[in-house]
Each structure stands twice: as structure tokens, then as C-alpha cells.
N, C-alpha and C positions, 0 to 999 in steps of 0.2 A: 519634413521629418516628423516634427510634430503632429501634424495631422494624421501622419500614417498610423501612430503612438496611439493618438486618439481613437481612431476608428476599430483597431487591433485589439486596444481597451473596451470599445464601445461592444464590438461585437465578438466579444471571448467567447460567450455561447455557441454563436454559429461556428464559429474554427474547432471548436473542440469537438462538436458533432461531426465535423466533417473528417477531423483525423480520425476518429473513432470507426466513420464509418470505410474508410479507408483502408485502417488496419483490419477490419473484419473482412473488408473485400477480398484482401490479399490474404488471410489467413481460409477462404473460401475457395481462392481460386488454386493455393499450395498444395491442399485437400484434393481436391478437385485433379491436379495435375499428379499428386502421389497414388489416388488409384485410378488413372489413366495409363501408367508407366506400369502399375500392379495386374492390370488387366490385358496390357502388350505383353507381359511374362508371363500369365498364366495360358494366352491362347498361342504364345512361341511352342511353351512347353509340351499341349495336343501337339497339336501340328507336329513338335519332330517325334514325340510317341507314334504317333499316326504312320511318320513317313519311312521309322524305322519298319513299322510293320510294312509299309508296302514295298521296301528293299528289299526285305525278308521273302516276298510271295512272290517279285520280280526275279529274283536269284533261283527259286524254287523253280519256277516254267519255265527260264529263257535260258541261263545261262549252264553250258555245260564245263565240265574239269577233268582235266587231264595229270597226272603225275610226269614233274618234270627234276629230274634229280632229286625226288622225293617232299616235292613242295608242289602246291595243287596249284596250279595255273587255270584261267580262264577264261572261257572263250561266249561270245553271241555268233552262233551258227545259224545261218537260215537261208532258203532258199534251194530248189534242186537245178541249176543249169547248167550245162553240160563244161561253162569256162566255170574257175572258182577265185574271187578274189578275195585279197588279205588284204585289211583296213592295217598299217601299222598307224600309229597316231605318235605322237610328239610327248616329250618326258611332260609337257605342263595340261595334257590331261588326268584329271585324277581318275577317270574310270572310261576309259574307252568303250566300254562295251556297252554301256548306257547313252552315253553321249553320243554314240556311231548308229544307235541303231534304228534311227530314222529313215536314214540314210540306207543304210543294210536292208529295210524291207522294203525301200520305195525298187532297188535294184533286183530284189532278189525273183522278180517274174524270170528275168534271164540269166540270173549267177547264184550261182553259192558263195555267200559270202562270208567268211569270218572276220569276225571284228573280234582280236587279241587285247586281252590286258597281262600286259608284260609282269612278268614276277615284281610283288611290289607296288602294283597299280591294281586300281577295280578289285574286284573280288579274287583276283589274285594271293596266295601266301606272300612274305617277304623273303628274301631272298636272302641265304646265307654269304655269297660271292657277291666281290664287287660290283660296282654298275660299271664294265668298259663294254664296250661297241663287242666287245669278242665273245665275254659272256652273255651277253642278252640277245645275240647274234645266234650263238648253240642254244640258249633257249627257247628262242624261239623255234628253231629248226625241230628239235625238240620235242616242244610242244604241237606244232604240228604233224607230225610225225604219231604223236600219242591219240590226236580229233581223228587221226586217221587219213589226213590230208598228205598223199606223197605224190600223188600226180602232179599233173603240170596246174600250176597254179600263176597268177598275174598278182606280185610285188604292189600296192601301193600304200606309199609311203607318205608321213606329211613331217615338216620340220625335222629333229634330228633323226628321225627314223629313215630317212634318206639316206645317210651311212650306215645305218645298220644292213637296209637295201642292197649299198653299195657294197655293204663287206660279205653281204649274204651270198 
């Protein structure tokens, strides 16, 4: 113990340079991590400026609206083939029309296809009525009815859209 006493005595210079330099390290690298964190907020911030505009220009070309009990409904139409199908998608998509429409152009050499964003979903208004199977069932109906879509058409549905399917 003594000797640790001694040595700790002996060489106070070098310890104190050494927390000194320590604490400047850590007050470098704090710095250093406060505008690393400054620099991840400011290029979030582009980016959703950026992405609101290309929402903006995406909604503008692709996507077409319908009035549906006086609330704009909306749809990604594309495609001219003689069968036409309907994309329903499942309540935990937040914008089907975006999300579907990969899918919707890789199909559409042979379908017309619409991909629906349900009142409330996607580029959709929200909807005054409930959410039961009944009302978004006549909305849809509805809605297609206003794209102009009355012919015969093929139902496909994914998750709860499956009853809406089944009540359709």
C-alpha cells in the first residue's frame, strides 16, 4: 500500500496529464457526437422536404379521384386489358396505391388494374362514417362506380379486405 502511496506521490505529474488529457478527449469526442446527431437532423429534414415534394408530383401523374358521398376517394388506375382487377389491401396499409403499384404495372400488359385507397387511407379524404365492413363495402362499390369501373371486374383482396370481398 505504501508503495502504491509512493509511486502515486512520485509520479502526480504524469496522472494529472493523463486525466487532463482524458477529460479533453471526452469533451472532443461529446462535440464530435453533438454535431454528428446535428448533421443526421438536418439531412432527415431535406430528405422529407424532398419527399413531400415527390408525393406531391406522384399524386399529380398517377393517381386519379373520385367523389364518394362527397369525400375524394383514390384510386392507381393502369393498364388497358380486357379482365380488370381490384387490388383491395388490408386496413395496416397506410397508402395502397403507392405501395400496390409495382405490382399494378408489372400486371397491367394484361389487366386494368385498380389499386383503391379506401376513404381514410392513401390519398384518400377521411371519412365522416364509421369504419364497419358495410360502410366501406358501399364505398367502395361507390367508388368504383365513379373510376367508371361497372363491368365485370375480379375482387382481390388481402387480409380484412377479404370480408369486405365477402360482404361485396
Amino acid at each position: 500500500k505504501e508503495f502504491l502511496l509512493f509511486l502515486k506521490e512520485k509520479r502526480k505529474d504524469e496522472i494529472e496529464f493523463v486525466k487532463k488529457s482524458v477529460n479533453k478527449t471526452f469533451v472532443v469526442i461529446i462535440v464530435l457526437l453533438i454535431l454528428y446527431v446535428v448533421g443526421l437532423a438536418i439531412n432527415s429534414f431535406k430528405n422529407n422536404v424532398g419527399s413531400k415534394k415527390a408525393i406531391e408530383t406522384y399524386k399529380e401523374k398517377y393517381i386519379s379521384y373520385t367523389d364518394v358521398y362527397g369525400k375524394k376517394m383514390a384510386a392507381y388506375i393502369v393498364g388497358e386489358g380486357k379482365d380488370t382487377l381490384v387490388f383491395m389491401r388490408g386496413n395496416n396499409d397506410p397508402c395502397p396505391s403507392l405501395s400496390m403499384r409495382l405490382l399494378a404495372d408489372e400486371l397491367s400488359d394484361n389487366y386494368k388494374v385498380v389499386v383503391l385507397d379506401y376513404l381514410g387511407t392513401g390519398f384518400s379524404d377521411k371519412p365522416d362514417t364509421e369504419r364497419t365492413s358495410k360502410n366501406i363495402v358501399k364505398e367502395i362499390h361507390e367508388g368504383l362506380k365513379g373510376f367508371g369501373i361497372e363491368d365485370k371486374y375480379i375482387l382481390v383482396p388481402q387480409y380484412i379486405s377479404g370480408v369486405y370481398a365477402q360482404e361485396y
